[in-house]
Short mmCIF file of the C-alpha atoms (twelve columns), coordinates in Angstrom:
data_MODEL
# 
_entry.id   MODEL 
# 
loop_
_atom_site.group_PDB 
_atom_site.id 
_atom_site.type_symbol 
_atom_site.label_atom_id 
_atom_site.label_alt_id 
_atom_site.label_comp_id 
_atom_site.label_asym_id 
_atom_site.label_seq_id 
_atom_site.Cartn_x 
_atom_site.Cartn_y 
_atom_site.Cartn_z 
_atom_site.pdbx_PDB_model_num 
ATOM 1   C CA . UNK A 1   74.536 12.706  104.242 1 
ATOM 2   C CA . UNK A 2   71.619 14.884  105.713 1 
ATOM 3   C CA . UNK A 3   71.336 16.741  102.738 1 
ATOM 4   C CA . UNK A 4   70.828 13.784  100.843 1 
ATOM 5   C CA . UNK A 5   68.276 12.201  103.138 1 
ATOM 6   C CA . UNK A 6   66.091 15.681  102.892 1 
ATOM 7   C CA . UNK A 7   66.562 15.444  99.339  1 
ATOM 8   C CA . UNK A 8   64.936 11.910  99.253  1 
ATOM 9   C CA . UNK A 9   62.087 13.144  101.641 1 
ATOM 10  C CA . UNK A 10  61.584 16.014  99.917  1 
ATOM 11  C CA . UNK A 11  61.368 14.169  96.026  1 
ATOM 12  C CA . UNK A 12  58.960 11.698  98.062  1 
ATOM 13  C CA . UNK A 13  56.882 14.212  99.715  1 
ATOM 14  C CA . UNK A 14  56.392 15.798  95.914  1 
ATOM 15  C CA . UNK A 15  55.442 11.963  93.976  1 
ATOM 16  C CA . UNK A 16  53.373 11.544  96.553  1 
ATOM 17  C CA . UNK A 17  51.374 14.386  96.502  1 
ATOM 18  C CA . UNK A 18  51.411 13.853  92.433  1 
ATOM 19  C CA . UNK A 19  49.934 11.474  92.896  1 
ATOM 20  C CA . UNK A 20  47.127 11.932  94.758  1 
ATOM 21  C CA . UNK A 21  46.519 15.710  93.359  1 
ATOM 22  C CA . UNK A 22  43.103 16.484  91.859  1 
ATOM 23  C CA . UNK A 23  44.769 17.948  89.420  1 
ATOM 24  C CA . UNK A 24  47.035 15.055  88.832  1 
ATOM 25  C CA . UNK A 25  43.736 12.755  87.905  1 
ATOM 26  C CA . UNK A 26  42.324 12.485  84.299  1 
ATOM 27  C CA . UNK A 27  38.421 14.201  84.279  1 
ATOM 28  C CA . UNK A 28  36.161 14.676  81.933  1 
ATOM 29  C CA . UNK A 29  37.511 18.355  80.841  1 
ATOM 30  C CA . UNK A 30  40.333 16.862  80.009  1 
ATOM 31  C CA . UNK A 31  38.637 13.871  77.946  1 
ATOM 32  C CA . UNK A 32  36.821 16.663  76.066  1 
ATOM 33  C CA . UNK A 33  40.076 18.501  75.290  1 
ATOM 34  C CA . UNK A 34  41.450 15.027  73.815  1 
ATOM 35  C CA . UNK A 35  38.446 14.488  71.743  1 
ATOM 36  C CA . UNK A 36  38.401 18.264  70.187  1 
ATOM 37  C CA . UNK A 37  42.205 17.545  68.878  1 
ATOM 38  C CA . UNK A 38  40.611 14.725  66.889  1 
ATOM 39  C CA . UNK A 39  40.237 16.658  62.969  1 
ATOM 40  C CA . UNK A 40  36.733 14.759  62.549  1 
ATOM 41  C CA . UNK A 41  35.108 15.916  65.136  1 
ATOM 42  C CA . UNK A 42  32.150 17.715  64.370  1 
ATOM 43  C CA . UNK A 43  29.319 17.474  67.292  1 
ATOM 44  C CA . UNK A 44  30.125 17.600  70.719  1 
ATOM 45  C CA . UNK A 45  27.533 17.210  73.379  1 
ATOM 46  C CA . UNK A 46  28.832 18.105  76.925  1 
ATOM 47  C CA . UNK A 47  25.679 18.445  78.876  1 
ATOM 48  C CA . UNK A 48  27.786 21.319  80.677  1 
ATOM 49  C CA . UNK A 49  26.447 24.996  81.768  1 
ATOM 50  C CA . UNK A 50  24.680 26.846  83.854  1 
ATOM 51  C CA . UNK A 51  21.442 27.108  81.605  1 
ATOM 52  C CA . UNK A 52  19.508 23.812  80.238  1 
ATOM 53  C CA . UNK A 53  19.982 25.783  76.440  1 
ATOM 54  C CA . UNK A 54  23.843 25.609  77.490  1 
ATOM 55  C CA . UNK A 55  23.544 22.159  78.227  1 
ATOM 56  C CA . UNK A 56  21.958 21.376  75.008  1 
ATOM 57  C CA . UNK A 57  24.463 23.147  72.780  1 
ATOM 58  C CA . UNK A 58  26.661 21.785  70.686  1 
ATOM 59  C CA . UNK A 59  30.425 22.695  71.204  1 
ATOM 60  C CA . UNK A 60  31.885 22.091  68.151  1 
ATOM 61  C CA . UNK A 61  29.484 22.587  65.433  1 
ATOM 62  C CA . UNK A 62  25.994 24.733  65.273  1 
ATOM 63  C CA . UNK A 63  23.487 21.793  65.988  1 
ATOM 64  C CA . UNK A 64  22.210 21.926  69.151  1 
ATOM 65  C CA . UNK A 65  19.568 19.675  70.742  1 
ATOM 66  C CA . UNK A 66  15.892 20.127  71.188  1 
ATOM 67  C CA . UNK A 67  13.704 18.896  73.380  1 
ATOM 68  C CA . UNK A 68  11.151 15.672  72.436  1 
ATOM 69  C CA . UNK A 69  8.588  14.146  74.535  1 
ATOM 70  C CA . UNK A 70  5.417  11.302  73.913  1 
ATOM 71  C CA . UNK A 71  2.853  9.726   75.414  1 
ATOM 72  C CA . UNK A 72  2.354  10.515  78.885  1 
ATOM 73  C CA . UNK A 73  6.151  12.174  79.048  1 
ATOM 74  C CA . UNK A 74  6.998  15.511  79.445  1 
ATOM 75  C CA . UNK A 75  9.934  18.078  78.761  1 
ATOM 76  C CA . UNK A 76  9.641  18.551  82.708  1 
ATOM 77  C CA . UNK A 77  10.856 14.540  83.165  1 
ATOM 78  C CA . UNK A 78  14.502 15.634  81.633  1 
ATOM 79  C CA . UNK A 79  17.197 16.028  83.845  1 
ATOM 80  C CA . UNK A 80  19.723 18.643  83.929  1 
ATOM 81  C CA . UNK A 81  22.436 19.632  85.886  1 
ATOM 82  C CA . UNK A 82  23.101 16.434  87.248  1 
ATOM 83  C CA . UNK A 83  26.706 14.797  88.567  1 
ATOM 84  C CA . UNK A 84  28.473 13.223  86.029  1 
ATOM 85  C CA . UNK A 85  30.418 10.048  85.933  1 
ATOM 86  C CA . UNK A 86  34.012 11.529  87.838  1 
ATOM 87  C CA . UNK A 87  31.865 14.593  89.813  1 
ATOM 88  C CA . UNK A 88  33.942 16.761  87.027  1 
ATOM 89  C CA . UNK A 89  31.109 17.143  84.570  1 
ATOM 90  C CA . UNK A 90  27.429 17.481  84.725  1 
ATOM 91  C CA . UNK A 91  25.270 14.967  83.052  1 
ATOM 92  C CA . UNK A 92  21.308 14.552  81.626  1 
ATOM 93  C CA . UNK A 93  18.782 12.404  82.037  1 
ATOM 94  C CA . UNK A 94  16.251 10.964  79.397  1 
ATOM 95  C CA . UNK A 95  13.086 9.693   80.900  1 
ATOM 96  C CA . UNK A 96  11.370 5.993   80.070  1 
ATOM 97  C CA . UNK A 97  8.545  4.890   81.455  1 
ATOM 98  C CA . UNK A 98  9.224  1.708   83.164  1 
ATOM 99  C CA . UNK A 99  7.054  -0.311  83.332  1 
ATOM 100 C CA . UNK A 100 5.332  0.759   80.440  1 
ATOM 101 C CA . UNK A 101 4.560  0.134   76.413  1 
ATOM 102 C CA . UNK A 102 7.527  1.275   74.285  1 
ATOM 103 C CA . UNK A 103 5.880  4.903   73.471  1 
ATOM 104 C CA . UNK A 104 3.616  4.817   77.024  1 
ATOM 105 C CA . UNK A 105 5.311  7.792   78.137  1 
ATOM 106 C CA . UNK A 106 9.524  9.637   77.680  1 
ATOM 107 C CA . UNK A 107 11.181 12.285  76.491  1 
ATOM 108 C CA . UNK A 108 14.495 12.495  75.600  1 
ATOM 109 C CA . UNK A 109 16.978 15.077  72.977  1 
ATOM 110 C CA . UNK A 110 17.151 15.388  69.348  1 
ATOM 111 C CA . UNK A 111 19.981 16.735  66.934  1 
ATOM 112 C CA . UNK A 112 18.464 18.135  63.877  1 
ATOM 113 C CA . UNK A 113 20.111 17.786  60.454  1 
ATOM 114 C CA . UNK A 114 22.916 15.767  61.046  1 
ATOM 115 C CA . UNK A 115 25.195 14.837  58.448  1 
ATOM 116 C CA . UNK A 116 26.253 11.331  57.334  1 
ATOM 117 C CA . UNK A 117 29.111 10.140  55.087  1 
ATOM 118 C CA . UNK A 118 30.771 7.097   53.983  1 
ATOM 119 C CA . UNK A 119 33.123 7.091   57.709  1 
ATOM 120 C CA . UNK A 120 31.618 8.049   61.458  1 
ATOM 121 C CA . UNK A 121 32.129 7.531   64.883  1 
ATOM 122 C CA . UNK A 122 31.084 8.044   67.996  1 
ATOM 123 C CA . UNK A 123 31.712 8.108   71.920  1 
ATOM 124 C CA . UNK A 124 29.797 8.164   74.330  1 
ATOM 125 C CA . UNK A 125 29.924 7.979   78.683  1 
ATOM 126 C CA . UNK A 126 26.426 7.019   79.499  1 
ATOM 127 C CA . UNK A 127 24.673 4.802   82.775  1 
ATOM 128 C CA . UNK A 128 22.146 2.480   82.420  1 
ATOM 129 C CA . UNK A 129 19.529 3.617   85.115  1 
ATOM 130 C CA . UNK A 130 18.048 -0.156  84.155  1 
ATOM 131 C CA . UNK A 131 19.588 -3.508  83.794  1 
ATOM 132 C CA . UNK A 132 16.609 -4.382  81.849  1 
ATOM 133 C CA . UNK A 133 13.675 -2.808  80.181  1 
ATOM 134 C CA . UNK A 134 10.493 -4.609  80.289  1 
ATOM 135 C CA . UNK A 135 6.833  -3.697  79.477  1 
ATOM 136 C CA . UNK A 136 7.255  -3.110  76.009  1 
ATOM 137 C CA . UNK A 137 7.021  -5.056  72.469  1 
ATOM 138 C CA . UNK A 138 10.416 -4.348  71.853  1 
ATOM 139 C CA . UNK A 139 11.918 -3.568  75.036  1 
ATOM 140 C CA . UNK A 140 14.936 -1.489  73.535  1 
ATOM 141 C CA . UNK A 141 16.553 1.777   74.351  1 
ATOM 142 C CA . UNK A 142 17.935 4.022   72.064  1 
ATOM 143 C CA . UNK A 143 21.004 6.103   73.030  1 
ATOM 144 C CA . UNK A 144 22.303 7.165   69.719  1 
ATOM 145 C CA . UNK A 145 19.887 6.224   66.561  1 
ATOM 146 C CA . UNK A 146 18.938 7.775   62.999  1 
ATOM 147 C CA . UNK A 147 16.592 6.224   60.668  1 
ATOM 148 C CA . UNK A 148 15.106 7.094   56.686  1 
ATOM 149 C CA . UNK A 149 12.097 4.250   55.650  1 
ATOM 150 C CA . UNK A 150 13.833 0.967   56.251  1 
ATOM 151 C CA . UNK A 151 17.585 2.141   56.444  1 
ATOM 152 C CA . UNK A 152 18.644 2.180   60.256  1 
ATOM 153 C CA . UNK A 153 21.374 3.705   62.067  1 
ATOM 154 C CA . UNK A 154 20.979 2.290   65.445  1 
ATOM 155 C CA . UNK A 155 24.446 3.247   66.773  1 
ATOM 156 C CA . UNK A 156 23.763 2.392   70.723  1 
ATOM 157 C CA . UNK A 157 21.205 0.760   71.546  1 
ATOM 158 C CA . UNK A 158 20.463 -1.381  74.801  1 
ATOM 159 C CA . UNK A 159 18.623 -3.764  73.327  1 
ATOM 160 C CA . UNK A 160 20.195 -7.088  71.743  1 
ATOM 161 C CA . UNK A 161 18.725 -7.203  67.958  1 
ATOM 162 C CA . UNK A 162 15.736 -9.158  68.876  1 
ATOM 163 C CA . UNK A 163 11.882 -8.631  69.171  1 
ATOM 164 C CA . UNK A 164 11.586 -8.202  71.700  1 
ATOM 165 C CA . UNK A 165 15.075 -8.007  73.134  1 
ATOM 166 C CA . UNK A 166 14.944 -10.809 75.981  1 
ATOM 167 C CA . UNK A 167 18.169 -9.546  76.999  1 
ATOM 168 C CA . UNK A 168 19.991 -6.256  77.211  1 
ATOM 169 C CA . UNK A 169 23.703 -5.510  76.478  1 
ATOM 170 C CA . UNK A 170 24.335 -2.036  74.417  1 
ATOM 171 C CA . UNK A 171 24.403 -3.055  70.769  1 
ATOM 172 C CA . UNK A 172 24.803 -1.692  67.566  1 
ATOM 173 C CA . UNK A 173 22.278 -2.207  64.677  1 
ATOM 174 C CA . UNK A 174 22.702 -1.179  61.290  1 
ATOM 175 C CA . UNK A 175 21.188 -2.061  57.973  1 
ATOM 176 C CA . UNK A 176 17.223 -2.545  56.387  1 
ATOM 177 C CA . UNK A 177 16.489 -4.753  59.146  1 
ATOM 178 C CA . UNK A 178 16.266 -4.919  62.839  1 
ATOM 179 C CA . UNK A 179 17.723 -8.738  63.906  1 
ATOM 180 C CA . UNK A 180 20.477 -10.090 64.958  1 
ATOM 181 C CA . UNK A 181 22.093 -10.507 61.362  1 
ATOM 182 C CA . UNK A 182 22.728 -6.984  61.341  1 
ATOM 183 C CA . UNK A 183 23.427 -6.379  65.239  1 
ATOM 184 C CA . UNK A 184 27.300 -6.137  66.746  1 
ATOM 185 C CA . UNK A 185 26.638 -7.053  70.842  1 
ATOM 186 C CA . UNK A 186 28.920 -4.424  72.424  1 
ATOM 187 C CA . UNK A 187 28.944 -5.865  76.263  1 
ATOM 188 C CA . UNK A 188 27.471 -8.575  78.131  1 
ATOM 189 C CA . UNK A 189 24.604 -7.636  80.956  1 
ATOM 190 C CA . UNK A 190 24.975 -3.996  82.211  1 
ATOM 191 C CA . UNK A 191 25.220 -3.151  85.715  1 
ATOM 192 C CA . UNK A 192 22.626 -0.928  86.509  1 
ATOM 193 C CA . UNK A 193 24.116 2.369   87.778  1 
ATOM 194 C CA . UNK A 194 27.837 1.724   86.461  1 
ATOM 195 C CA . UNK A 195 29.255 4.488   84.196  1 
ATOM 196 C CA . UNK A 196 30.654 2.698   80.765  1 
ATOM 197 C CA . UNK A 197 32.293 4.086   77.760  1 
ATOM 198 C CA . UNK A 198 31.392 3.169   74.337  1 
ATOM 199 C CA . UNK A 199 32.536 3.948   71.055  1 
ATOM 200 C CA . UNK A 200 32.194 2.863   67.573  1 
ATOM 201 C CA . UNK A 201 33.487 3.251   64.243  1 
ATOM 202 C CA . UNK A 202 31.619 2.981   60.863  1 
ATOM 203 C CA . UNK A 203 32.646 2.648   57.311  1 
ATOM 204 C CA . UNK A 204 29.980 2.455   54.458  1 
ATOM 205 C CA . UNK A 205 31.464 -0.217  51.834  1 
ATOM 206 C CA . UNK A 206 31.180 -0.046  48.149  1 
ATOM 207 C CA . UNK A 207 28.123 -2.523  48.051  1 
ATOM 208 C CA . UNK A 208 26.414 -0.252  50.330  1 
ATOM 209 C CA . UNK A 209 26.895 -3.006  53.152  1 
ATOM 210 C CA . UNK A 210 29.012 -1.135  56.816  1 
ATOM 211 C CA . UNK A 211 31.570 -2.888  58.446  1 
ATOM 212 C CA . UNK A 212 32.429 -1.740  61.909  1 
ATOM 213 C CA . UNK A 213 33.897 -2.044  65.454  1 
ATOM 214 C CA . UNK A 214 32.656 -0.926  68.459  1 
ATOM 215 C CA . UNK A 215 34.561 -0.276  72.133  1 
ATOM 216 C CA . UNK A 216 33.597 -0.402  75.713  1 
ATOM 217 C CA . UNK A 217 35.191 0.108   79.309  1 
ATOM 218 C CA . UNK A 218 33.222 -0.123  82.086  1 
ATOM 219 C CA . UNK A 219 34.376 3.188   84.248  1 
ATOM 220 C CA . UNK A 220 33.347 2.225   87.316  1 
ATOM 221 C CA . UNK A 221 34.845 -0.950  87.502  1 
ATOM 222 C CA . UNK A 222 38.014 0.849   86.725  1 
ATOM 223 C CA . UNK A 223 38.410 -1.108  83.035  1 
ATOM 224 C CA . UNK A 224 41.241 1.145   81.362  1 
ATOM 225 C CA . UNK A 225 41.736 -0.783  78.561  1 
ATOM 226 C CA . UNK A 226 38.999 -0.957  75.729  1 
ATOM 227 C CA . UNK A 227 37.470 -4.120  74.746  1 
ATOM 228 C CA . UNK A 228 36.361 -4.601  71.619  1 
ATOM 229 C CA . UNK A 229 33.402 -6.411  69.794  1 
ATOM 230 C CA . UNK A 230 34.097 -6.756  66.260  1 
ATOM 231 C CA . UNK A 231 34.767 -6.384  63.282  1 
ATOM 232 C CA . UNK A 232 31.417 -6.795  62.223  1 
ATOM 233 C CA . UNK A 233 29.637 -6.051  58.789  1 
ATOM 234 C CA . UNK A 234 25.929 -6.016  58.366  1 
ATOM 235 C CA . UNK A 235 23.259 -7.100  55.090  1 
ATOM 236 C CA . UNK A 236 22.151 -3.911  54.423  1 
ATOM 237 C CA . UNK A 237 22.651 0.310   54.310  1 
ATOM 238 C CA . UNK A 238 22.151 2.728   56.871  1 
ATOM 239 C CA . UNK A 239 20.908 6.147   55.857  1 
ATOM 240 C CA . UNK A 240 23.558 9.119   55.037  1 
ATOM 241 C CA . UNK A 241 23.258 13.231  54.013  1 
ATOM 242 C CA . UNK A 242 21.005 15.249  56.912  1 
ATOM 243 C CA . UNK A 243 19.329 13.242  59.714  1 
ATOM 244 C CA . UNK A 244 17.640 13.622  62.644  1 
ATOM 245 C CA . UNK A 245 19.273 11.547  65.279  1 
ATOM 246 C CA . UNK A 246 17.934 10.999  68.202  1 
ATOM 247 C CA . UNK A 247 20.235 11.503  71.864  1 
ATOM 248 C CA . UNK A 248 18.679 9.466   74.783  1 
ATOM 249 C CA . UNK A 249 15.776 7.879   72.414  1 
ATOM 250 C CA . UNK A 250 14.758 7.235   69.099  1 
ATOM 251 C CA . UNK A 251 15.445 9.294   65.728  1 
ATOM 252 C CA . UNK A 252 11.843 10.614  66.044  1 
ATOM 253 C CA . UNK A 253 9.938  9.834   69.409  1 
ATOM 254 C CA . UNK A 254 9.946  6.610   71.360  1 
ATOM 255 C CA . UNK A 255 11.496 3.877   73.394  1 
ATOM 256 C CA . UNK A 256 13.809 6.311   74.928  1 
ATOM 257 C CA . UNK A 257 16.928 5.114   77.125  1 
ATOM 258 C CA . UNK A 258 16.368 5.201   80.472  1 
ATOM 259 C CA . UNK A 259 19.466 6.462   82.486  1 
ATOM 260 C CA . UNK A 260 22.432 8.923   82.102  1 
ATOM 261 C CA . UNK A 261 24.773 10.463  79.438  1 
ATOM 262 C CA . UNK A 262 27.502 12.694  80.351  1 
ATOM 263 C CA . UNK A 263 29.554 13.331  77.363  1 
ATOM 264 C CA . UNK A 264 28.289 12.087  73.394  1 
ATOM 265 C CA . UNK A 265 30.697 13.135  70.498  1 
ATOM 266 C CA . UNK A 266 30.196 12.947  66.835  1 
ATOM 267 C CA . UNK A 267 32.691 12.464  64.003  1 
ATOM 268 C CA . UNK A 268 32.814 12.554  60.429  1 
ATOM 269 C CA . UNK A 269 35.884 10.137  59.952  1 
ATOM 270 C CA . UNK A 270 36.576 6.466   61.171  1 
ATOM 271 C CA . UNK A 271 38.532 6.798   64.142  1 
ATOM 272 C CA . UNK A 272 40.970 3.949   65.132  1 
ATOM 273 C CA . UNK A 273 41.204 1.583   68.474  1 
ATOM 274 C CA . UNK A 274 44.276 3.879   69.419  1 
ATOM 275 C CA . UNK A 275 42.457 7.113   68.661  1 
ATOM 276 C CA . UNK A 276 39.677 5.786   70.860  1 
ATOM 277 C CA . UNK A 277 41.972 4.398   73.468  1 
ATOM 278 C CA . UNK A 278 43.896 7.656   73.836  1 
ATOM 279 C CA . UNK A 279 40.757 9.736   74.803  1 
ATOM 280 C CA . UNK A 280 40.016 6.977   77.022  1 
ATOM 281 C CA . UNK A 281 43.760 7.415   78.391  1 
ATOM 282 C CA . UNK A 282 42.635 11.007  79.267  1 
ATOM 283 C CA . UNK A 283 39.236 10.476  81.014  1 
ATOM 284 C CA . UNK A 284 40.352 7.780   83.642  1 
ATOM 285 C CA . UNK A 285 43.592 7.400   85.785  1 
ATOM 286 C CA . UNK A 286 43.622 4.627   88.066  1 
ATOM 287 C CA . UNK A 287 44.081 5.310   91.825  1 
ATOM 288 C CA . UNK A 288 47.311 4.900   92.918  1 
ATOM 289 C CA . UNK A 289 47.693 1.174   93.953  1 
ATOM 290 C CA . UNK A 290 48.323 0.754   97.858  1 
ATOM 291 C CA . UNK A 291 51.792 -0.738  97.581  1 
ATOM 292 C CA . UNK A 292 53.016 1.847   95.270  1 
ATOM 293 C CA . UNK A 293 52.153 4.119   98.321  1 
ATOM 294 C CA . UNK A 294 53.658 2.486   100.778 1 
ATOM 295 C CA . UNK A 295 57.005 2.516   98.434  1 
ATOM 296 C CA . UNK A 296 56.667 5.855   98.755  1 
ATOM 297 C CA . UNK A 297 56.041 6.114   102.007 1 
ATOM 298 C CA . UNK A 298 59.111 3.922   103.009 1 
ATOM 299 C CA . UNK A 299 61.431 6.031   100.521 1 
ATOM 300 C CA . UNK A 300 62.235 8.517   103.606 1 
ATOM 301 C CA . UNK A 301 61.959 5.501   106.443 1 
ATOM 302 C CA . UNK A 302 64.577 4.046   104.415 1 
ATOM 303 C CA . UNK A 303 66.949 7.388   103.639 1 
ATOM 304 C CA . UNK A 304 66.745 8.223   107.582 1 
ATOM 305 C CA . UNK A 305 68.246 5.078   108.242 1 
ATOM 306 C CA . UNK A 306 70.986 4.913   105.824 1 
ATOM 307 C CA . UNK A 307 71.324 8.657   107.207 1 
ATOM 308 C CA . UNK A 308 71.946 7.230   110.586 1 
ATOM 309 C CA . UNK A 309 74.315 4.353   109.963 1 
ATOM 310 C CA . UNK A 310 76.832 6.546   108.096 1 
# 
């Protein structure tokens, strides 16, 4: 019977420690690793390296970012190097001038010459440095947004689809016109600081119009389930072939987002809620609950005693 009770200690001793292993937990390398087994992927923005030109490259596809700044901003207000969501990953900061006119002063990234289809998705692990933006005419801020003449491709915006936006989930935006008609609200208010994923998934209908879905979890509030907002089709088109998309602000220059983004991918395909949810499954294990530890820490309480009474 001793052998058996060191048995039980010992298969303890080793769930526990699985458990609470760093490398047990899901991080962002492994997110990254999930999303590059996706076929569709074509533009992956870490924000990882040692140099701000690593940061900016693109590892999965030959468009890296440049830099953009207006107004009073300056390349020098981007921020590199800094702590992602987990610790795991580094992130980067665009810069908005709060308070401030839409274009008094940012900078933010820009991919060059991306490509647009019929199907696309995105993700994204971003923080909102502001619960609000105020001091503009708009009082939006672009995370992910292309735009040709009057077709947008707003793709994450904080902003709601008004003018100006009196209040400021992330939304979605696509079509000739920027209102509510054409806007999917992703989440409710934002926590300021809180690290959320987002994703969304676009297909270009026959008529031109786009029917989509988008996804959230809030990461620090330990959401590992997606929710869901949509499906939702729009009035209009949003622009496709080579386009200049903006990362952390506008398409061209403006109205930049003010806060974090550790990880943005691109695809060329329209991913599914399980495709979404299963990179999500990758990037955040909960903690181990505390009575699931202290089942494990009775298992060899419990196999001394029966030990003893034999």
């Amino acid at each position: 019977m001793k052998n058996n009770s060191q048995l039980i200690i010992g298969i303890s001793s080793v769930a526990l420690m699985a458990l609470l292993s760093p490398s047990a937990r899901a991080t962002t390398t492994m997110f990254q690793a999930s999303a590059q087994g996706e076929a569709s992927l074509i533009h992956q923005y870490s924000f990882d390296g040692v140099s701000n030109a690593d940061r900016r490259a693109d590892q999965m596809g030959t468009i890296d970012l440049t830099e953009q700044a207006f107004g009073s901003g300056t390349t020098a207000d981007l921020g590199y190097g800094l702590a992602g969501w987990d610790g795991t990953s580094q992130a980067f900061s665009s810069f908005r001038q709060i308070p401030g006119a839409d274009s008094a002063g940012g900078a933010q990234l820009r991919a060059p010459g991306v490509t647009f289809g019929n199907t696309f998705s995105y993700e994204a692990i971003i923080s909102p440095g502001q619960a609000g933006l105020g001091g503009g005419a708009f009082d939006l801020g672009y995370v992910l947004a292309t735009r040709v003449g009057s077709e947008r491709g707003y793709f994450l915006v904080q902003g709601d689809g008004n003018l100006p936006s009196p209040t400021h989930p992330f939304s979605s935006t696509l079509g000739n016109g920027y209102n509510v008609a054409n806007t999917n609200i992703i989440t409710g208010a934002l926590t300021a600081g809180d690290w959320y994923y987002v994703a969304g998934s676009y297909t270009r209908n026959g008529s031109g119009n786009v029917t989509w879905t988008n996804y959230v979890a809030n990461l620090t509030a330990g959401e590992t389930v997606l929710n869901s907002a949509g499906p939702f089709t729009n009035t209009g088109v949003y622009p496709t072939g080579a386009q200049n998309v903006g990362i952390g602000g506008r398409w061209d220059n403006g109205e930049s987002f003010s806060g974090l983004l550790d990880e943005v991918n691109l695809y060329s395909g329209a991913l599914s809620e399980a495709s979404f949810q299963a990179n999500l499954d990758q990037l955040l294990i909960p903690e181990p609950t505390a009575p699931a530890l202290l089942a494990l820490a009775l298992i060899p309480i419990l196999g001394r005693r029966r030990c003893s009474a034999s």
